[in-house]
PLY file of the C-alpha trace (Angstrom):
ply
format ascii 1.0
element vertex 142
property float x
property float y
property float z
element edge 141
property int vertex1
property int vertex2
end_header
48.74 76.39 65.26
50.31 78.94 62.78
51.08 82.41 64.28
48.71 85.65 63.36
49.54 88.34 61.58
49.42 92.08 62.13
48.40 94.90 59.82
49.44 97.90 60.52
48.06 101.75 58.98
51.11 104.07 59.58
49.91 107.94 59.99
51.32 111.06 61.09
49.75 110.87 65.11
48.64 107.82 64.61
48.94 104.16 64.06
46.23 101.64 63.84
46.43 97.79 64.22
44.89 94.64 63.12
45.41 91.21 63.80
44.52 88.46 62.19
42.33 84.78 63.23
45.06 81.94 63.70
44.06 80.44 60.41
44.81 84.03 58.68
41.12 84.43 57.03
39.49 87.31 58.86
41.30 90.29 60.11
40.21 92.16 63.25
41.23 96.04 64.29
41.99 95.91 67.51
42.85 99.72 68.79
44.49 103.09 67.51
48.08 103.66 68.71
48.23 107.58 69.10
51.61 109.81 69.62
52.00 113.55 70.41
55.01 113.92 67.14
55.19 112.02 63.83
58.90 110.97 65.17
58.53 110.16 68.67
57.81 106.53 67.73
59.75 104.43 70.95
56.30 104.36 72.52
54.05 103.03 69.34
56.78 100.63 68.92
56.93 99.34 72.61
53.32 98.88 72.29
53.34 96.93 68.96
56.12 95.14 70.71
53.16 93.94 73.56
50.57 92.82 71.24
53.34 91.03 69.04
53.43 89.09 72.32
50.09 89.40 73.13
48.76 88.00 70.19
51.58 85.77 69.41
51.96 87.25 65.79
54.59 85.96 63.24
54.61 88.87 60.91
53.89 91.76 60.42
52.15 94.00 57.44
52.25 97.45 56.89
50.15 99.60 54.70
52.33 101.25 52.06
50.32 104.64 50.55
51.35 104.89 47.13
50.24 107.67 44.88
47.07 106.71 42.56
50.21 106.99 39.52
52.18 104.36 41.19
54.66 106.68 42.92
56.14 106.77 45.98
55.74 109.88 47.67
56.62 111.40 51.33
54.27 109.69 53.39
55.03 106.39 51.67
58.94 106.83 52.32
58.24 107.30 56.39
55.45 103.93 56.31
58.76 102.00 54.78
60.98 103.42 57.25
58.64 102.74 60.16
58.48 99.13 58.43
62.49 99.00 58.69
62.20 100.06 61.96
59.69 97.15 63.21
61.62 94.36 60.95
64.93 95.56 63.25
63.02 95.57 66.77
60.57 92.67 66.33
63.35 89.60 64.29
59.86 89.81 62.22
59.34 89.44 58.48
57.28 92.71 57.61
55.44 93.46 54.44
54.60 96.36 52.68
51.29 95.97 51.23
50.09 98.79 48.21
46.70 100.54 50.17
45.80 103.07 48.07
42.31 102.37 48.09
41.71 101.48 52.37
41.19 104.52 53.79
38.61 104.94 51.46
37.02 101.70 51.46
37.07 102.20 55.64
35.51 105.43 55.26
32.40 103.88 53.05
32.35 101.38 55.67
31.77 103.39 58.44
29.52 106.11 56.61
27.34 102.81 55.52
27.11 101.48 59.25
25.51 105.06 59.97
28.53 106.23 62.03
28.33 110.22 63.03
30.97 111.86 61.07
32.63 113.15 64.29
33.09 109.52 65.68
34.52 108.62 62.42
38.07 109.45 63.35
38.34 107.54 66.20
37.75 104.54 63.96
39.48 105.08 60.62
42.79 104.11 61.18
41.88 100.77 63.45
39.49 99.94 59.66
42.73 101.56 57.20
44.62 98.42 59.38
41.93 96.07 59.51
41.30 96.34 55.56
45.08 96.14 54.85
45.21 93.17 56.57
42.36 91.53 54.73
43.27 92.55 51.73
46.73 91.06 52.46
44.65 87.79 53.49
42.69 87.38 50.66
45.69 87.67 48.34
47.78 84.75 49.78
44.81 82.28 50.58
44.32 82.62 46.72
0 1
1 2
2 3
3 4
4 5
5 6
6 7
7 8
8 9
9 10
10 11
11 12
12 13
13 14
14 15
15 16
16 17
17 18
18 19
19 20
20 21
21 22
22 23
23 24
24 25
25 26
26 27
27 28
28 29
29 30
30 31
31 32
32 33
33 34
34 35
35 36
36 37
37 38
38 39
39 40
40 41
41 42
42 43
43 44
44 45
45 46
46 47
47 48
48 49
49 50
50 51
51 52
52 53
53 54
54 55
55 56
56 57
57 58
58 59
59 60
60 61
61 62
62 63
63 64
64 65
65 66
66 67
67 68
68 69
69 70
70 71
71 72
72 73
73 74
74 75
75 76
76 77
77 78
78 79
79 80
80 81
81 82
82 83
83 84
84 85
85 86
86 87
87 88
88 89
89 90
90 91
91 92
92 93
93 94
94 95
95 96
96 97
97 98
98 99
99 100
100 101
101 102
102 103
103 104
104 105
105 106
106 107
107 108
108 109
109 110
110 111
111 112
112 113
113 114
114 115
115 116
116 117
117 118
118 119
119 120
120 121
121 122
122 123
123 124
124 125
125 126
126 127
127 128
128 129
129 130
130 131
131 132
132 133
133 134
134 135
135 136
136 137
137 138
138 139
139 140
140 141
């Protein structure tokens, strides 16, 4: 029985997580980790630290949001840092996985499944994660 994995969309208030089945095909969001400051992180990563357990995940992938020209830019430089950060706490191997084009994909998704635009944001950053992870899933079962 191989361990899941976790995908992870870093964001200014917010963070939202995935996991994945035990055979690592279909990813799953499972809720949206919210803080009151971008740097007050101890209690998103004490929580990430429960469903690591929770879930009994075995590593751990975060979305990295490059620039469309391949650069890295501010908000990519703090999703690596918070990835440091969670490779230091968990003993985990952490990835950084290029998802420029989630957030967008996740907002077609919910705009196709006819959800109101003010519900939207409650779900957007769970989706970012959960299409991070699957696109992180579909790369290595290749």
């Amino acid at each position: 029985m191989s361990m899941r994995i976790m995908g992870l969309d870093y964001g200014s208030k917010t963070v939202g997580v995935a996991v994945s089945d035990p055979l690592h095909i279909t990813a799953q969001g499972i809720e949206t980790i919210t803080r009151r400051e971008e740097n007050k992180l101890r209690k998103t990563c004490a929580r990430i630290e429960e469903l690591i357990a929770e879930y009994e995940v075995g590593r751990i992938v975060v979305g990295l949001p490059k620039h469309m020209n391949n650069d890295i830019g501010e908000r990519a430089g703090k999703a690596m840092e918070f990835g440091e950060m969670l490779k230091r706490r968990t003993g985990l191997e952490v990835v950084m996985w290029d998802e420029r084009l989630t957030t967008v994909e996740a907002e077609r998704t919910l705009i196709e499944n006819k959800v109101r635009r003010e519900n939207r944001k409650k779900y957007i950053d769970k989706i970012a994660a959960v299409f991070i992870l699957q696109g992180y899933l579909d790369s290595v079962s290749d």
